[in-house]
C-alpha positions in Angstrom: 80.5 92.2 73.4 81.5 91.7 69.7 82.2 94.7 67.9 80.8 95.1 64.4 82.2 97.6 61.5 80.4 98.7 58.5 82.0 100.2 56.0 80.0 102.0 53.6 81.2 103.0 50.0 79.2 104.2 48.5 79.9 107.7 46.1 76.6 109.2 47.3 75.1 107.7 50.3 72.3 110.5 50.6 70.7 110.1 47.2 71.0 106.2 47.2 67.7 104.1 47.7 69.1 100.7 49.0 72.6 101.4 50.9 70.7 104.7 52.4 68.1 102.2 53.9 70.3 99.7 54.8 72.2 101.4 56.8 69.7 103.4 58.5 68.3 99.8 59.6 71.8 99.0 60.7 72.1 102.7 62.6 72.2 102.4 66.8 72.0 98.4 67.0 74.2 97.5 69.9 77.6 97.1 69.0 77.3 98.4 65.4 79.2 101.0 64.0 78.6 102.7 60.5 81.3 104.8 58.8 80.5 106.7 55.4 84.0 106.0 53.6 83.3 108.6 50.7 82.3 111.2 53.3 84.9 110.2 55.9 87.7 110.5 53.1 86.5 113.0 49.8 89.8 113.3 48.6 90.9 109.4 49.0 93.5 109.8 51.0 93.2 107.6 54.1 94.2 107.2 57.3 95.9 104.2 57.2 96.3 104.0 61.3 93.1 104.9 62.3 91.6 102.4 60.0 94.1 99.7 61.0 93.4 100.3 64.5 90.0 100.3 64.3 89.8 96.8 62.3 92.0 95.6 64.9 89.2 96.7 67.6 86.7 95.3 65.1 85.4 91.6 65.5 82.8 91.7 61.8 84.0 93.7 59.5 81.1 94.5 57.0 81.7 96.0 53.4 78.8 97.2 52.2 78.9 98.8 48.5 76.5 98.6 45.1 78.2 96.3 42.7 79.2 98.7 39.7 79.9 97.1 36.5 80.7 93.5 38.1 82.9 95.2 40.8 83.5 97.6 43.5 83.4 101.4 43.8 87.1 102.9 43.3 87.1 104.1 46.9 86.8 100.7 48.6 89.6 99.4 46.2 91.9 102.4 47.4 91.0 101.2 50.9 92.5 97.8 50.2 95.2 98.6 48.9 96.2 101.3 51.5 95.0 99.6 54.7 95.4 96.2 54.3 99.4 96.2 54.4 101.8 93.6 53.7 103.2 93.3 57.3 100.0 93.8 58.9 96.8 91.9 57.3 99.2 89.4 55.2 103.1 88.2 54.5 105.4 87.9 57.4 104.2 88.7 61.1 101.3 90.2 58.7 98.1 88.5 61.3 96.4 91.5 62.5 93.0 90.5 60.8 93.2 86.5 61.1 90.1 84.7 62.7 88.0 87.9 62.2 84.9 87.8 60.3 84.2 89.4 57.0 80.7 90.1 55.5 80.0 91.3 52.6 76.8 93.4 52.1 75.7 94.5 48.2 73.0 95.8 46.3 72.7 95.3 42.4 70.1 97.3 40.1 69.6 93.7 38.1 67.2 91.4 39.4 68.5 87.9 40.5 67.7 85.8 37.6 70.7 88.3 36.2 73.6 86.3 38.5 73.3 82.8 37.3 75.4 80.7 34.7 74.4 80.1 31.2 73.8 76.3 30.6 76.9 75.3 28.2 75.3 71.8 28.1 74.9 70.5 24.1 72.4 68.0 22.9 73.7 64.7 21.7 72.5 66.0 18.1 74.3 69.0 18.2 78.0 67.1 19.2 77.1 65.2 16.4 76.4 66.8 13.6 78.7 69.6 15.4 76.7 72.7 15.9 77.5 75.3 18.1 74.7 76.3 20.8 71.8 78.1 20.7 72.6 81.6 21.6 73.5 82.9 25.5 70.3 84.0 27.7 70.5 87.4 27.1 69.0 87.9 30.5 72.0 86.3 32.2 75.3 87.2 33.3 76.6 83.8 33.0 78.0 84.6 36.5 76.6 83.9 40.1 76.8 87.1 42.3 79.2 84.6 44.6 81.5 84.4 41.4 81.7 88.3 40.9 82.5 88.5 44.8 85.3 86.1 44.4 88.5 88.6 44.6 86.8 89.3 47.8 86.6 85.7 48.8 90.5 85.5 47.6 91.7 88.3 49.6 89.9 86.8 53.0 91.9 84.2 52.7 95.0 86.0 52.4 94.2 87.8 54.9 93.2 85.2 57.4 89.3 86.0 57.7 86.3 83.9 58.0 84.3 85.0 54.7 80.7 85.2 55.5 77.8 84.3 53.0 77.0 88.2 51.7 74.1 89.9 52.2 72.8 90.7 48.5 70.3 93.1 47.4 69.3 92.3 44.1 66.7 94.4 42.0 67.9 97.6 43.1 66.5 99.8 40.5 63.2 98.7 40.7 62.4 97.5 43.9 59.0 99.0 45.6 59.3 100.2 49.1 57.7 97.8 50.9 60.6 95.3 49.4 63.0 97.3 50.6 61.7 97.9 53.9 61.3 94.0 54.3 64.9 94.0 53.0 66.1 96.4 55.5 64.8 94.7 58.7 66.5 91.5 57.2 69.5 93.5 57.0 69.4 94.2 60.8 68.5 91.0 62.2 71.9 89.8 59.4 74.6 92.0 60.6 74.0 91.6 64.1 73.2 87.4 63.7 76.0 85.1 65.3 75.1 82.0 63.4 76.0 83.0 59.8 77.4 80.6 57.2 81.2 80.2 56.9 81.5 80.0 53.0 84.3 77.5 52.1 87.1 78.7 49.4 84.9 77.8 46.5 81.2 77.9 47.4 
């Protein structure tokens, strides 16, 4: 049976709303196992063979965080940079993850609408007479959440992963409970799913 690994990194998993949920939907499903990296390692000091070997025992591996200022909790950084060797996950003889899956799952307090682009298009009037744009949607980002994920995108293909469309949670900060409990059975049925979508380098 395929093995599935979620890494959780998340500086607080007891007082957090979403990952919390989440992965008490994802806790006991056959084949699923959930580590709490900021309780496994308080002090951020990993180790780096026991998490090698177990991604190398791992057939999904599942990074589940809260996006934090367009990025990544420090921990799950750390984590890359310690465990995912040169040697072992890239460079020479470095194939120790290739052909595994990796899944992104996040949660972001903004609402959706948040993650898209601003429209950069300019009326024929405006190249004309040459005026600059109306100001930016304040509302927006001017990124896609895909776009803020790309340096994880980047590093699966170093790495020789499938990258898997991410599981987002947008909203976080103001989602009622009967959202997130809809959200949290979707996150079951996701993790576990054999039929997700291979995203290509630049979708």
């Amino acid at each position: 049976m395929a093995k599935t690994t979620i890494f959780i990194f998340h500086p607080d998993l007891s007082q957090s709303t979403i990952n919390l949920r989440l992965a008490q939907a994802a806790e006991g499903l056959e084949g699923v196992e959930i580590r709490d990296m900021y309780a496994l390692y308080p002090d951020f000091n990993f180790d780096v063979e026991a998490e090698q070997d177990l991604l190398e025992r791992t057939d999904r591996i599942v990074l589940q965080f809260p996006i934090q200022w367009y990025s990544s909790p420090p921990l799950l950084k750390k984590w890359e940079d310690d465990v995912l060797t040169w040697g072992w996950a890239y460079g020479t003889n470095g194939d120790a993850l290739q052909g595994k899956e990796l899944l992104l799952a996040v949660s972001a307090g903004a609402v959706a609408s948040h993650y898209r682009r601003f429209d950069t298009r300019r009326s024929v009037t405006d190249v004309l007479f040459r005026r600059r744009r109306r100001d930016r949607d304040a509302a927006s980002s001017g990124y896609t959440m895909n776009d803020v994920l790309r340096p994880f995108q980047a590093t699966s293909v170093i790495i020789g992963t499938e990258y898997l469309e991410p599981f987002v949670t947008p909203g976080a900060t103001t989602m009622h409970t009967a959202d997130l409990e809809a959200r949290a059975k979707a996150y079951a049925r996701y993790v576990t799913s054999r039929k997700l979508r291979v995203l290509d380098t630049y979708q």
